[in-house]
N, C-alpha and C positions, 0 to 999 in steps of 0.2 A: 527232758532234753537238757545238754550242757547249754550254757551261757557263758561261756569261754570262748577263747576266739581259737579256730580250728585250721592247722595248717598240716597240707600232705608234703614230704619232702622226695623227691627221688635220690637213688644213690646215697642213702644216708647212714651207710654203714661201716663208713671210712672217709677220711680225709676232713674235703669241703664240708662236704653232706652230710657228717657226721658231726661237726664244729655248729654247722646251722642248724640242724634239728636237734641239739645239747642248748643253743641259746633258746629256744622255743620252750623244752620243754623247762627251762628254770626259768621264764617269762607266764611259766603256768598256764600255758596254751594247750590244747589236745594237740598234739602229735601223732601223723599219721606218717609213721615210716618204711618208705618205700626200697628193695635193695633185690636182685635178681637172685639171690643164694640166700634160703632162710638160716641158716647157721651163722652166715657174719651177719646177717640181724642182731640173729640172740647174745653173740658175743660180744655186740656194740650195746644190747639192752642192759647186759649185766654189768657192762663197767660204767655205767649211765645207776648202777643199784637200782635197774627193776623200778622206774619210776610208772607211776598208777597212771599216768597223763599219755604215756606213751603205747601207741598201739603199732605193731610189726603186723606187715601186707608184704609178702614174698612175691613176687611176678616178674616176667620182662616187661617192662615198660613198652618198648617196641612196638607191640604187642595194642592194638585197642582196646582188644578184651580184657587186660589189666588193667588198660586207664579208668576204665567204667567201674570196674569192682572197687578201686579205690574210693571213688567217687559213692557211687551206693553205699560201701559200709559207712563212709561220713555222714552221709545223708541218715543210714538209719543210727545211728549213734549218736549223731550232734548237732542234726537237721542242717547245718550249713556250713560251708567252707569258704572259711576267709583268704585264704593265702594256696598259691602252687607255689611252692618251689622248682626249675626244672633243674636239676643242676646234676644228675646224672649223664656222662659222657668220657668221648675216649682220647685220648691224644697220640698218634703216629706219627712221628716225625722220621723222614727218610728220602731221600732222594726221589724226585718224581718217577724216574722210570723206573724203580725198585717196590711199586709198589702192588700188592695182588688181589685178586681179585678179592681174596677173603678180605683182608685189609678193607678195601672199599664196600663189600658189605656189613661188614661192622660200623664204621664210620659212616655209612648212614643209617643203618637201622639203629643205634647205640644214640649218633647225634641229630641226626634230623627224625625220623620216625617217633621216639620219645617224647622231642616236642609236640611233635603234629598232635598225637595222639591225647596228650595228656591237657595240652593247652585247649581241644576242642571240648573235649570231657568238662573242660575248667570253664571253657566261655557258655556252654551249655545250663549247667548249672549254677554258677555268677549273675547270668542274663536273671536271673530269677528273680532277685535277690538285691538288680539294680546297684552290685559293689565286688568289690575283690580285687584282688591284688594277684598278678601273674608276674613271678619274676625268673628271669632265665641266664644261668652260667654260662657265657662264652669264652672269648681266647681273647686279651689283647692283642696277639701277634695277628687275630682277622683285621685288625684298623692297622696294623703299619707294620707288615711283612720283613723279614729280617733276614737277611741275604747268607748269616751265621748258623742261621737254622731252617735245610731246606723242611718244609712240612706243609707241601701242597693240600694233601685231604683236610688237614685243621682248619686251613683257613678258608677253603671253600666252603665247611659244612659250616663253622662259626662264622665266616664272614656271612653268609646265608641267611645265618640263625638273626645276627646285626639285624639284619636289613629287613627280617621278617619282623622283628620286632614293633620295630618302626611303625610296619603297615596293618601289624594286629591291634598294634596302641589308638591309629584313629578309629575301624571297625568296630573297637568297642567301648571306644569313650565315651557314645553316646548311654550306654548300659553302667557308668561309671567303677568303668573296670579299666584300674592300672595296669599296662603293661613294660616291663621293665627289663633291663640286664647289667647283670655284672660283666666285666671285661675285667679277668686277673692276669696277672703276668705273672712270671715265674713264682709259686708259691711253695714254702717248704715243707715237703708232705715226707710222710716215712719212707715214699720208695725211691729218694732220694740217698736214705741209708747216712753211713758213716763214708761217702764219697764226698770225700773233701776236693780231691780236682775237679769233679764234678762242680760241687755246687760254686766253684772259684770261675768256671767255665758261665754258669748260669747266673752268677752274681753281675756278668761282663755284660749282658744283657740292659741294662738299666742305667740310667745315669748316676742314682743314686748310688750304684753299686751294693746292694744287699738282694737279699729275697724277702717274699713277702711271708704273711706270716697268714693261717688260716681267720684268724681271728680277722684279718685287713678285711677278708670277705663279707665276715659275717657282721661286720660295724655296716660295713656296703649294704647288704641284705635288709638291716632292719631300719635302715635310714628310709629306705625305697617303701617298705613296708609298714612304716609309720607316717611317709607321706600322703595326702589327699590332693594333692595338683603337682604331680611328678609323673608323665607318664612320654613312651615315644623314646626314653633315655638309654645312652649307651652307654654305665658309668664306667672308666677304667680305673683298674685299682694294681698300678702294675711301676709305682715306684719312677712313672716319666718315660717309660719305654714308648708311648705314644705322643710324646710333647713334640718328638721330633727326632734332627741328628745330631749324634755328639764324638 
């Protein structure tokens, strides 16, 4: 069995999730990478150069019977799992009454069911083990709603996700298992492209006036993750967009 410290990430085969399981596996961690399409796995595995440390798990997360088989193959590969990443999720931003049913079942099955699922998987097997670390990607805009951006489902399901936070962190503090989250604000991912109005529209967002950067996250992630009396936390990493108004 490894003696590495073993972290599953979801959605990590782009963007966030891709940025945070790249800092794991050059921290020399086992990686266990989670993504719903096994081909942007592979193609996030090779531009990664195929590292030994890193294991690809194709599923929906959604899904309970993918949370388990994550869990089991780490179990029989590295007997234990230090870290969840949840940070697979969707963002619809649209007018309330514009929005459809599909829409709203994505948006919980994608943002809440993923958690449910993988965090019970997680607290199940941490209970064991008396340790771990569960940290979960939310929305700054669920702590301080923004009248520029209507995106009612975001912030029900991440303002949700907040608040469960909260209440999974004392359930199993006593098993000395952190539970945590990141709150990002507008970050600059590829599908933001060469839209330059765009990201001048998103920059207007912040006081700071910028966007953040994937890296903003992933300094967030291993602070939470190297801590041992941090837990209950809503960190926001979103450049002051929650400090208030301006």
């Amino acid at each position: 069995m490894s003696t590495k410290k073993t972290v599953i990430v979801t959605g990590a085969s782009s963007g966030i999730g891709f940025a945070i399981a790249k800092a794991y596996i050059e921290r020399g961690y086992n990686v266990i990478a989670n993504s719903s399409k096994l081909e942007n796995l592979e193609k996030a595995y090779q531009s990664l150069g195929r590292p030994a440390n890193c294991h690809l798990i194709a599923g929906d997360i959604s899904k309970p019977e993918t949370a388990q088989h994550l869990f089991q193959y780490a179990e029989q590969q590295f007997n234990q799992v230090d870290i969840l990443i949840n940070n697979v999720g969707i963002f619809i931003s649209k007018p309330f009454t514009e929005y459809t049913t599909l829409d709203v079942d994505q948006m919980f099955d994608i943002n809440l069911r993923s958690f449910i699922y993988s965090s019970q998987a997680a607290a199940q097997h941490m209970s064991q083990f008396k340790s771990g670390h569960i940290v979960t990607i939310t929305a700054a805009l669920a702590m301080q709603p923004n009248a520029n951006l209507p995106a009612l489902l975001p912030v029900l399901t991440k303002g949700g996700l907040n608040s469960a936070i909260k209440t999974l962190a004392l359930e199993l503090a006593p098993m000395n298992i952190m539970v945590n989250a990141v709150a990002p604000g507008v970050i600059e991912t590829p599908m933001h492209g060469d839209n330059e109005e765009l990201k001048t529209i998103l920059k207007s967002m912040a006081p700071t006036h910028r966007l953040g950067q994937s890296q903003d996250i992933v300094d967030a992630v291993l602070y939470l993750t190297d801590s041992t009396f941090v837990t209950g936390s809503i960190l926001p990493v979103d450049g002051g967009s929650t400090a208030g108004t301006w």
